[in-house]
N, C-alpha and C positions, 0 to 999 in steps of 0.2 A: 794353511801355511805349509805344515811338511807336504800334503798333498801336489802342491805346486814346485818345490824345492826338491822331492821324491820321483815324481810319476816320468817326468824325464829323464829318467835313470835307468829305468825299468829293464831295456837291455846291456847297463853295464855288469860285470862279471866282477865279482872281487872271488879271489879262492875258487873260483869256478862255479862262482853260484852265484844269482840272479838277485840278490836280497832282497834291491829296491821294489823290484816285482808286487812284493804284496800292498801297495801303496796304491794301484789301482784297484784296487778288492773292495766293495761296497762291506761285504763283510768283515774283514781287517777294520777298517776305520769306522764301523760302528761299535765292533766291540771297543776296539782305543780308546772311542767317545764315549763312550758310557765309561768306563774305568777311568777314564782323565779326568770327567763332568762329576764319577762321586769320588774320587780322591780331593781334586782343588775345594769341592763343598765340605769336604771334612776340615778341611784345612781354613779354609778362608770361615767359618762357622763361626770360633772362638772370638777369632779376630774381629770378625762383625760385631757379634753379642758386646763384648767387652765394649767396643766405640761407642756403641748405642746405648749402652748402661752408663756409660761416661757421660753422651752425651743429654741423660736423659729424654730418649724417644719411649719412652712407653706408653703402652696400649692403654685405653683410655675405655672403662668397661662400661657398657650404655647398663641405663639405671633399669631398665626392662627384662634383662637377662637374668635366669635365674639365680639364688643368691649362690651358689658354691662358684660363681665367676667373680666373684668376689673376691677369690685366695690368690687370684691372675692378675689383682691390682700391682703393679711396679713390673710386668714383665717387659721385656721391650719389645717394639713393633718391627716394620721395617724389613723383615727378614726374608725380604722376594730380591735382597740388593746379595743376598748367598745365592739361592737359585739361579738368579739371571747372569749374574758375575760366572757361575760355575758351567752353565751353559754358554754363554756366548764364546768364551773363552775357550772351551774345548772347542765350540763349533771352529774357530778360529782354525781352529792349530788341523782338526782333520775334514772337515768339509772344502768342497770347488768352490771357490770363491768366487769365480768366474760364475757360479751357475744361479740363472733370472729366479728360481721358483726359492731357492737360499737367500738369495738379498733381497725378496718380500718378506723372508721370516724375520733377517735382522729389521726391515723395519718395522714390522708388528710388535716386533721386542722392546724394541727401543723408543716407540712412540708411544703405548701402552705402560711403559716401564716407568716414562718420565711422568705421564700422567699420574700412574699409583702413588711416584714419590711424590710429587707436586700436593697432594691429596694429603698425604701422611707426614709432612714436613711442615705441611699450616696447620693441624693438629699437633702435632708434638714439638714444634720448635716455636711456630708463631703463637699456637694454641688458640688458633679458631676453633670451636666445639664442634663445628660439622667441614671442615678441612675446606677443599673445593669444592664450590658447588655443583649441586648434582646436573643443574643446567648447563654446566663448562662438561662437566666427566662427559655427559651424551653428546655433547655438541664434538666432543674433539674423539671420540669411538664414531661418530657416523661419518665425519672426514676421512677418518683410515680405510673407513670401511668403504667408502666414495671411491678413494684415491686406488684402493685395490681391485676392486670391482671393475674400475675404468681400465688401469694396466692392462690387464687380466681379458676383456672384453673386448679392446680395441687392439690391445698389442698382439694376441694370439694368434699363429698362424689357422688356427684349428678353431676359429668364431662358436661351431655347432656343436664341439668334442668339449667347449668349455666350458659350455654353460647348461649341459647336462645333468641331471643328476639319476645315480645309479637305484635303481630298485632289487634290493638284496635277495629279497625273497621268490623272483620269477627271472626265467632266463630270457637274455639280450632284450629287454624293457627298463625304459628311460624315460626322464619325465625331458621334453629342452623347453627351458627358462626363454629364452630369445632372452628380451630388453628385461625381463623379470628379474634377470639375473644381476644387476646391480642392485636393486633394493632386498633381495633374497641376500646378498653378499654383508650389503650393510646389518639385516636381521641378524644375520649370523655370530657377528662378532661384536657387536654391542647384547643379543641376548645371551651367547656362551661366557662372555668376560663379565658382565651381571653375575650369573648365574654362579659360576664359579665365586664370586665374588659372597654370594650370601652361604655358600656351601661352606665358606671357613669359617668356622662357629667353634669350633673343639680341636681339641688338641690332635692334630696329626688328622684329621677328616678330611682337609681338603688335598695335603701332600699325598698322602695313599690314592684317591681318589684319580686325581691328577696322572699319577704316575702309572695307574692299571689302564685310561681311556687311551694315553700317550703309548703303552707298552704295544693296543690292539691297533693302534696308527699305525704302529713304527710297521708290523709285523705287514697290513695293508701295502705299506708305502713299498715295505721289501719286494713282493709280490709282485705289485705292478711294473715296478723298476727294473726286473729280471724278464727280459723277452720272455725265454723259452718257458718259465714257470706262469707269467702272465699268460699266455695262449694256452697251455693245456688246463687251465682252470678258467678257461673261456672270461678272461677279465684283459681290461681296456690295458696297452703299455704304454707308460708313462715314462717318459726319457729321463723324466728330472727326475722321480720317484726314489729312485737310489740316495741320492744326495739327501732329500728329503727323511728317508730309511737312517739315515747319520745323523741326522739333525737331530730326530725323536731318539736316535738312542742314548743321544748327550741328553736328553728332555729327562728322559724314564732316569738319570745316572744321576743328574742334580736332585732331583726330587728325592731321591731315594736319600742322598747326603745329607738334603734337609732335615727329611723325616728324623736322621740322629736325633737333633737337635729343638725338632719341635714335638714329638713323641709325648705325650701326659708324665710329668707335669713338664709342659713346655719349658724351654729358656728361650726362646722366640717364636712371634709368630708372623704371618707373612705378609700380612699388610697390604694396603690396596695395592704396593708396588708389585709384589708377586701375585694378589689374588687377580686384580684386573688385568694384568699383563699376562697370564702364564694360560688365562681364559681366554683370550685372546688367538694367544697361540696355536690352539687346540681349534679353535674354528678355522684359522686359516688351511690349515696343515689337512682338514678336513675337507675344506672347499677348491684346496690346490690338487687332491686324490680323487675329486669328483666323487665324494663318501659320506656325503650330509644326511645321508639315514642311518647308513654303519656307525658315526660316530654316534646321533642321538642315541641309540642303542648302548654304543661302550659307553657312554659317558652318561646314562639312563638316570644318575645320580642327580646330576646337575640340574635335569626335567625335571627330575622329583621334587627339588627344595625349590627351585623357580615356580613349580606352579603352587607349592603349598602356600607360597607367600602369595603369589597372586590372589589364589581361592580365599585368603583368610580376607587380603584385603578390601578384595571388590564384594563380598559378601558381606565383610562388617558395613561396610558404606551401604548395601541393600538394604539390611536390616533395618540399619538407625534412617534410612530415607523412608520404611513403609511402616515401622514400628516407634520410632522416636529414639531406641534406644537401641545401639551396634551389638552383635552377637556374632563369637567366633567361632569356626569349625574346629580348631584346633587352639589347646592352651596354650603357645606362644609360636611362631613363627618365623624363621622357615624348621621344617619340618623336625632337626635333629633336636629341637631346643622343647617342643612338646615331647617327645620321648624322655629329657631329663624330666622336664616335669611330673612324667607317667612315674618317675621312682625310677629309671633306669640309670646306672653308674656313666660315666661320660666316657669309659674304656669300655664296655661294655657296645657302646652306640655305634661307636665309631671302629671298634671291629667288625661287629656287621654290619653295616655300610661299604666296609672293606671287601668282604664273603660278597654284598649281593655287587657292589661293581664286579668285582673279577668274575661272578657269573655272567654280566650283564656283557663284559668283554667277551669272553669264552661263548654266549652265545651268538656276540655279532661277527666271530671268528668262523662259526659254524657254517654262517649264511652264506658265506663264500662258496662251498659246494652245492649250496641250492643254485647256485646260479650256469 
């Protein structure tokens, strides 16, 4: 919005000075974004919590989690309607709205966003015990993922530039997807929006997490987005990248506002609306930078708990198919929930989880000069 109201102004003079000038600045209007994205979250925070304690939406604690998840009986859920409120809204006010790779992001937002609520609204309003089924959540994650992949594939001027993906660790080597590249797109964002989805287990694990993989995007996004910085670090320039660089830093600014409020001991948590939608996100933002390695890397957290769950599952099913009886690799799953059970405090887990993301950022940061 000011973007569009602003950037046309750029040459008027008030007092002899240019003011509006900074309104084309990729960096003016990330920083905005971020400082708009965690103010409105602080603000709008309260205001959620209280609706939802009104309304009684609370978290509903499966009987399998260990028992101190117990004390998080009556918290309320729901709390990806702070996140997504604080981000779209900022994105509003300073992103091109005009620009194709930003209106994929609202609608990954919004498609994903509706599905979470949909999900967590027959749970706590209707009080179906398993919300929406898990055969609707996949079925309408592989249509976004369809519907993006298609855009994306046919719409692009740049067919071979698109469907790409970069290899961080050796220079100008690329894998190209051809027609791979819409079922690779659909993986993408049905397994990161999962994945993210079993990573919030604890208090503030999945907001910290979220907002370190989003912080090494945004930093990406900046990169490409900037000609002369993309060319002397021998990396691909992305036109939209910028825009994109604004988007994430309203990403990283919500997150951060959340985390006030969802911090141990929570006063909410983010609920399929924010875990599957904001997973979501992160794949796109990752398959729009042509950066599906870099992010597995930043976001090396989300592999982690995604496959612990895998590994426990398909090997308890091994088990009990050649022994009679199921045997786990780990005492609960996904992975941060066998750590409580090792005796480890759940502030304790869930800062490092913090430490090994932000190394796991910091080193898919690294990779960049490998290339």
């Amino acid at each position: 919005m000011f973007y569009h109201l602003f950037a046309p102004l750029t040459d008027v003079e008030i007092f002899g000075y240019t003011i509006f000038n900074v309104f084309q600045y990729v960096t003016f209007r990330a920083i905005a974004g971020f400082i708009t994205a965690l103010v409105f979250s602080l603000i709008l925070g309260p205001k959620f919590i209280h609706l939802l304690k009104k309304s009684q939406a609370i978290e509903i604690i499966n009987e399998y989690l260990p028992e101190t998840h117990k004390a998080k009986i009556g918290t309320p859920t729901m709390g990806g309607l702070i996140a997504l409120s604080g981000l779209l809204i900022s994105s509003l006010m300073w992103n091109n709205l005009a620009n194709s790779y930003v209106l994929i992001m609202y609608l990954t937002t919004i498609w994903l966003g509706s599905v979470g609520f949909l999900d967590d609204y027959l749970k706590n309003f209707r009080h179906t015990k398993r919300g929406l089924i898990a055969k609707y959540k996949l079925i309408s994650q592989i249509v976004l993922g369809l519907i993006i992949a298609c855009v994306l594939f046919f719409g692009s001027p740049e067919e071979s530039s698109i469907t790409t993906i970069h290899l961080p660790f050796v220079k100008n080597t690329f894998l190209q997807l051809k027609w791979f590249f819409i079922p690779f797109v659909i993986f993408m964002i049905v397994g990161t929006s999962n994945a993210v989805n079993l990573t919030d287990g604890l208090d503030g694990l999945a907001g910290g997490t979220i907002a370190l993989a989003a912080f090494a995007l945004g930093i990406m996004a900046y990169i490409k987005g900037h000609f002369v910085i993309a060319d002397y670090l021998n990396l691909e320039f992305i036109k939209n990248g910028g825009e994109l660089a604004i988007f994430t830093s309203t990403l990283v600014g919500t997150m951060l506002g959340f985390l006030w409020f969802n911090i141990k001991p929570a006063q909410i948590f983010l609920g399929d609306t924010g875990s599957l939608s904001l997973g979501g996100i992160l794949a796109v933002l990752a398959i729009l930078l042509r950066e599906e390695i870099f992010f597995a890397i930043a976001g090396g957290i989300f592999v982690f708990e995604a496959l612990s769950t895998l590994i426990q599952r398909y090997y308890f099913k091994y088990t009990r198919l050649k022994t009679g009886k199921g045997k786990r690799v780990f005492l609960c799953a996904p992975i941060h929930h066998h750590y409580e059970l090792k005796g480890l405090s759940e502030e304790k887990i869930v800062i490092r989880f913090w430490i090994v993301a932000a190394l796991l950022a910091a080193f898919a940061l690294a990779t960049i000069k490998l290339r």
